[in-house]
N, C-alpha and C positions, 0 to 999 in steps of 0.2 A: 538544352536538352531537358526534358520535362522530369526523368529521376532524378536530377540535377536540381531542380530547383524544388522537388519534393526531401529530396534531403534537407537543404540547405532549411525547408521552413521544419520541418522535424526537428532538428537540429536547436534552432531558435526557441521551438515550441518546447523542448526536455529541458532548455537554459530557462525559461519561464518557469514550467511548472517545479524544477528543484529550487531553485529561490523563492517561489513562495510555499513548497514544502518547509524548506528549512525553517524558514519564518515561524511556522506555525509547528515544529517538529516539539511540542510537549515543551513549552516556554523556554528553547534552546536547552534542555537538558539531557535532548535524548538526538541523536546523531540520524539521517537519514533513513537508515537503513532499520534502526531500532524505532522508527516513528511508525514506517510501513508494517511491521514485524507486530506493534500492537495495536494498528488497526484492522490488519489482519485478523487477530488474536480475538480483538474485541467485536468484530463481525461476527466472527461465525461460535463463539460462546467458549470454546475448548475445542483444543486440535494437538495432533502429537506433531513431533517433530520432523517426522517425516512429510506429514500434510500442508506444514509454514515451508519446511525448502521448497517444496514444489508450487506452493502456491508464490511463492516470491519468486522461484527460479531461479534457485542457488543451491550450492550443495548443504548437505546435512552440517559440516566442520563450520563454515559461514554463516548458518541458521544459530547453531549451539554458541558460539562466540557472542552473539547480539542477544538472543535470548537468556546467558551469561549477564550479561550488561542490564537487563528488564529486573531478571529476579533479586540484583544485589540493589539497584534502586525501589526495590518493595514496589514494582507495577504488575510482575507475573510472577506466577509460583509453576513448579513442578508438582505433578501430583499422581499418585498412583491413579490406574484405571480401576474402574467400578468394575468392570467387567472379567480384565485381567490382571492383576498386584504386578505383575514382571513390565509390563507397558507404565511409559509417565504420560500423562496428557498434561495440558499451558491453559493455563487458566489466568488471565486478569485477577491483580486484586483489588479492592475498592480504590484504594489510590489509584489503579491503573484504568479502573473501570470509569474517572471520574477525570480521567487524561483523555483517552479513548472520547469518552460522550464531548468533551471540551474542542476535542480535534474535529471529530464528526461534524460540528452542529456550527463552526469557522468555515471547514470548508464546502459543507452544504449550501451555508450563506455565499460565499465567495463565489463558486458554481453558479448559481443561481442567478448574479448579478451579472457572470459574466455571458451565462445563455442569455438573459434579459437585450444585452448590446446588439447580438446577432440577429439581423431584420428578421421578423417573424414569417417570411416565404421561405425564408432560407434554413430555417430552425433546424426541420426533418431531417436534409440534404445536410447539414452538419452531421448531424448521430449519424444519418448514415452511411457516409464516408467514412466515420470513424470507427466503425464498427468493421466497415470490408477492411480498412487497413491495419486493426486489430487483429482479425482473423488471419490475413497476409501477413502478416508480421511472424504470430503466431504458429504459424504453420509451417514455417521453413526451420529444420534442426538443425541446419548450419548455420543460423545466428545467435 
């Protein structure tokens, strides 16, 4: 059965890519979830906490836990908003900002070498398989 064997390589391919997350998760100092949380962070420049659960797709208590964990390792700060003093937005801080560029510029490489593997007819038909099963994925609230 073909969802059967789309699982199964799904499956393989999340056991792949968390192992070489881990790998590369801020020189083993920073757990899974805190490695995504400051690349996150460090993408998009400042976001409040309600922007990181949703961008991660976990709740606000699981976001502030791991976020918890960033600011006591001096990689993120809390910080009042410019705009409104009662809102905190997350802000990298140089150490983190210099975890972040270290993670980025690993697995950009690593990316890179392994789109390179993929015969060049097939390249496109990669992304874009992966993009309809992104959106599929994405799109159903009950998973």
């Amino acid at each position: 059965m073909e969802s059967g064997i789309l699982r199964e390589q799904l499956r393989q391919l999340v056991r792949h890519l968390g192992v070489l997350d881990k790998s590369d998760a801020g020189g083993r100092e920073l757990s899974l979830a805190q490695c995504h949380a400051l690349v996150e962070i460090g993408r998009k420049g400042r976001m409040n906490l309600n922007e990181l659960a949703e961008t991660l797709n976990v709740d606000k208590s699981t976001v502030s836990r791991t976020l918890n964990h960033l600011v006591k390792a001096h990689l993120a700060a809390r910080l009042p908003d410019d705009a409104d003093r009662r809102y905190v937005v997350i802000r990298l801080t140089e150490r983190g900002e210099r975890l972040f560029k270290t993670t980025e510029t690993a697995m950009d490489a690593y990316y890179r070498a392994v789109f390179e593997r993929i015969p060049q007819a097939k390249r496109a038909q990669v992304v874009d398989s992966l993009l309809v099963l992104n959106e599929a994925i994405g799109s159903d609230p009950c998973c």
